[in-house]
N, C-alpha and C positions, 0 to 999 in steps of 0.2 A: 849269425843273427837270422831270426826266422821272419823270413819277410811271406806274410799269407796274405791268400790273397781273399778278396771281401763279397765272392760269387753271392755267399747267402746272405746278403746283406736286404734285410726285410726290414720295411717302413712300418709296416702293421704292429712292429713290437716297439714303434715309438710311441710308447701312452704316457712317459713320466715329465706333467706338464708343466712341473713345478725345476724341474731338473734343465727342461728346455728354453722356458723363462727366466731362469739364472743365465743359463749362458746367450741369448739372443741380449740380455744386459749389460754383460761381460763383453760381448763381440760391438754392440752398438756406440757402446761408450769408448771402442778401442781401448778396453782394460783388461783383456785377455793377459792372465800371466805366463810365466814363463813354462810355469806347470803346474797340470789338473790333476785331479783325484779322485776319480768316478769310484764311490763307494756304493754297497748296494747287495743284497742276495743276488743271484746267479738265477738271470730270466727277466730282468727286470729293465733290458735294452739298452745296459752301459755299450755295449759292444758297438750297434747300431748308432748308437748317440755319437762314439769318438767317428763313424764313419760320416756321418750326417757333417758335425763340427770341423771333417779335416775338410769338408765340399765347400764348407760357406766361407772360411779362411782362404780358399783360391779360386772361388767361383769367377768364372769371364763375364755374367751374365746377374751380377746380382742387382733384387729386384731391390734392397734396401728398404724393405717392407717391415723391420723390427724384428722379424720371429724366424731364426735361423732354421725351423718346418718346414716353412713354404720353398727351401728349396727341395724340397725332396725329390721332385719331377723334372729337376734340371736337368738339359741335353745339352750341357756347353761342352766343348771338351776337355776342360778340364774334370768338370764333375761326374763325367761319362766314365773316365780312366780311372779314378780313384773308387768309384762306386763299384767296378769290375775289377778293381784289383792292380791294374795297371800301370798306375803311378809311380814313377820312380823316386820321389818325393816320401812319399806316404809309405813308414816303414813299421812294419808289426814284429812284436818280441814276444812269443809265446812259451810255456816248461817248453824244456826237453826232455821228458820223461815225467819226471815226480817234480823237476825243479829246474827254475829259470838259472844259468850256469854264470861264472864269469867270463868263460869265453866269448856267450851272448852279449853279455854288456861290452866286453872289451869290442867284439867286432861292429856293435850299434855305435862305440864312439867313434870307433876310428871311418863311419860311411858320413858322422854327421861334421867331423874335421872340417870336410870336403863344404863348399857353394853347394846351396840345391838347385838341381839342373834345369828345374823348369819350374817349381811352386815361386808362389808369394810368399809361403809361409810353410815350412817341413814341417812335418804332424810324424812324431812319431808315438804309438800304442802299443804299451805295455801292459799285457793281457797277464789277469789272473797274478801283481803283482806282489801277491802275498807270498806266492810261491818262488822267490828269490831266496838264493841260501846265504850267507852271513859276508861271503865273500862276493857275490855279486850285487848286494843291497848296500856295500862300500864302493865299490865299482861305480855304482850310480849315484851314489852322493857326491863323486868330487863330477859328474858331467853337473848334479844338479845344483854346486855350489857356484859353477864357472858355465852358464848356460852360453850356445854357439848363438848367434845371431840370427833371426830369421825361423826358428825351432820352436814348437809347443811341443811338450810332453804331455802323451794322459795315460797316466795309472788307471787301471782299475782294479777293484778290489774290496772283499765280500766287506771288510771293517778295515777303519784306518789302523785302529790297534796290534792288526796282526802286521803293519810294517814299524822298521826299525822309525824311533819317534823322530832322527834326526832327519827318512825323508820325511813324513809325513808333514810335518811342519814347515817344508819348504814346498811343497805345494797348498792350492786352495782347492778345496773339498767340495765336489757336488754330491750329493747325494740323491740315490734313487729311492724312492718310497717305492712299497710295494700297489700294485695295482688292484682296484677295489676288491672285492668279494662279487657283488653282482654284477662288474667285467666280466670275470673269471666262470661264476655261474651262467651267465649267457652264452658265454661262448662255450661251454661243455655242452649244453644243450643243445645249442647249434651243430655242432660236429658230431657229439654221442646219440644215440637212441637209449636214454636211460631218463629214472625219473626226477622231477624235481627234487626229491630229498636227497636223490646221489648225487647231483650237480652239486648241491650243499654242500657233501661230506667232501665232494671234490675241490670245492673253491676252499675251503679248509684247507685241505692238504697242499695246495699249491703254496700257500704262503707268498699270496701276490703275485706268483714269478708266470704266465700266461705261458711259459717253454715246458711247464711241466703236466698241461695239457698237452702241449704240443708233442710233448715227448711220448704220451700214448698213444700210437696207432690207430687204433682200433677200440672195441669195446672190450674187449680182452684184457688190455691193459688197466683201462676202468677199475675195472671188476679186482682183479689181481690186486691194486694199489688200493680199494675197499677192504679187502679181504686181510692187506699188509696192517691197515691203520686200527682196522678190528681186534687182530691179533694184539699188538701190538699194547693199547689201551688196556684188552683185556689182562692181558701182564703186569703193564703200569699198577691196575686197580689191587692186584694179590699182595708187588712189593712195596707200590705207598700207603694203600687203607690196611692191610694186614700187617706192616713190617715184619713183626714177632714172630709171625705164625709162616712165614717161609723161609725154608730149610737155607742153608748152603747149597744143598744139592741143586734145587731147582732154580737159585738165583744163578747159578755158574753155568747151567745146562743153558741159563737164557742167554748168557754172556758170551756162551759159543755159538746157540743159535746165530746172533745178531753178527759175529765175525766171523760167518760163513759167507754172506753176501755180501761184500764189499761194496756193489756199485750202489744197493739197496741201502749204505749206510748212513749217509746224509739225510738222507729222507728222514730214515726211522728216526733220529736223533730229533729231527725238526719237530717229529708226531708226540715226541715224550715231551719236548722242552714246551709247548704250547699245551697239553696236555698238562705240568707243574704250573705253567703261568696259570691256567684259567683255574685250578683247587686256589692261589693265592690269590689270583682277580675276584670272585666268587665271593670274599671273605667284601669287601670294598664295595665292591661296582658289579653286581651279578650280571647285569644286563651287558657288560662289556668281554665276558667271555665267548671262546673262539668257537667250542665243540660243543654250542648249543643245544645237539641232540642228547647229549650226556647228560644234561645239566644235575638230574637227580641224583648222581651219582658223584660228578664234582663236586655238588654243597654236601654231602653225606661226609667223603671222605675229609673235605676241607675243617671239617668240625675237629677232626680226630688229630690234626698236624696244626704245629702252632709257625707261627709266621719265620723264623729264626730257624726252623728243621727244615722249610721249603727254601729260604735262601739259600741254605747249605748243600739244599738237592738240585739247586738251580744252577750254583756253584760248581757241583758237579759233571754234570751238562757240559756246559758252556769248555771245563776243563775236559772233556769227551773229544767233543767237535776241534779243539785246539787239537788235540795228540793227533787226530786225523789230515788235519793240514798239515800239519808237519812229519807226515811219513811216520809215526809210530810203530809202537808191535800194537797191531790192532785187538789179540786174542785179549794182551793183558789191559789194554784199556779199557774195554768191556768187560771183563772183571772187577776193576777199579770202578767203574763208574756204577754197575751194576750193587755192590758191596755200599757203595754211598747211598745208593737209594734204599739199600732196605733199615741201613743203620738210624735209629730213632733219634 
């Protein structure tokens, strides 16, 4: 079991007030269940949140104020320990590698066997639980059928869907909405020396998640991830407004562009898939699309595809991002995927 510890545990990425209000409900009412299910894109403070939630479940010092936030500033010692990692109680389950294993689960059950040594209540957090393999996602369904006494469990994880249905169903689902757009654009601003339009194209590209500013350095980074979404787009516009008129050649040349950069792939998948939404949002609700600076060029192409070929491409997508969680051959999915979009 990977027990980690919670050094970067930052308050500042608790903005999901909706996420914090469900459970200061759940805690108040003493209806905390057995086990949670922090769903949510990746940046959006599940991580923080299960730290936050394992503080106010053993606080020495609680204010009993409603809103399990206001402990955030707690100096008791218990909230001290668990907030630095410390906790013997407080056990974290992260991949080993590509994937959470069964020997993870087998060693998580056999430490929660045991009395906890010093909590009111064990918290244990299972990060990124989509990435359990078939045999460790059985492994935890019989802890989550016969829960130990005195235990919370919280998943987290990008969508319920990508877990097997029997756990999902035995926990209760929070979910994290993504963080506004003019969050996101303030705070590029704040940190970048770029202009209001690139703050834009940058709160776009975050897709709520406030770590994927975080995650560029400097303005360099900016720029580079401008530069990605540009490209990018501009590709989109050849194989959904043109289908016909691009080759095999050039759709497979992108298909390996795109699985040369692995770490870049998540991203770009997100820039295509908002990118299909707004040609089909466009057709409905113009005013509710995401890549606003494009627009001329959304309602153009959106004329030319009918509602049933964007499903299909959306479809495609969504079946992209799957083969990548799940460890695929990256080359041929991006050929698969790429092949779906230019097909009419």
């Amino acid at each position: 079991m990977t027990i980690n510890p919670v050094s970067e545990f930052n308050p500042d990425r608790l903005l999901n007030v909706k996420a914090l209000k469900q459970l200061s409900v759940l805690f108040n009412k003493g209806a905390v269940p057995h086990a949670l299910l922090f769903s949510g894109y990746e940046g959006l403070g599940k991580r923080d949140t299960a730290v936050l939630f394992a503080m106010a479940c053993n606080c020495n010092k609680s204010q009993g104020s409603g809103n399990i936030a206001d402990i955030i500033d707690c100096t008791c010692r218990s909230c001290n320990k668990i907030r630095s990692g410390n906790h013997p109680d407080i056990h974290w389950v992260e991949p080993s590698g590509t994937f959470i294993k069964i020997d993870q689960i087998r060693e998580l059950c056999e430490a929660v066997a045991m009395k906890p040594y010093e909590a009111g209540m064990r918290v244990v957090i299972i990060s990124s639980a989509q990435n359990m393999n078939i045999e460790a996602s059985n492994s935890l369904l019989k802890l989550l059928e016969e829960p130990p006494q005195k235990t919370i469990l919280i998943l987290t994880a990008i969508q319920a869907s990508d877990l097997l249905p029997t756990i999902f169903s035995r926990c209760q689902t929070v979910h994290f909405t993504p963080v506004s757009q003019d969050i996101i654009k303030s705070a590029a601003l704040e940190k970048f020396n770029i202009s209001p339009d690139e703050a834009e194209i940058i709160a776009v590209l975050s897709q709520g998640s406030l770590s994927k500013i975080n995650a560029c350095k400097n303005i360099k980074g900016i720029k580079e991830l401008i530069c990605l979404r540009n490209w990018l787009l501009q590709m989109c516009c050849e194989l959904t407004g043109n289908g016909a008129r691009v080759s095999m050649e050039t759709a497979l040349a992108f298909a390996e562009k795109l699985s040369k950069d692995k770490k870049k792939l998540p991203d770009s998948l997100d820039i295509i898939t908002s990118w299909l939404r707004d040609i089909m949002v466009v057709k409905y609700q113009p005013d509710r699309i995401i890549n606003k600076d494009l627009f001329q060029n959304i309602r153009l192409i959106s004329q030319n595809l009918s509602t049933n070929s964007l499903l299909s491409k959306l479809d495609v997508l969504q079946a992209a991002q799957q083969g990548l969680r799940t460890n695929a051959n990256i080359r041929l999915v991006m050929e698969i995927m790429v092949l779906g979009l230019i097909k009419e």
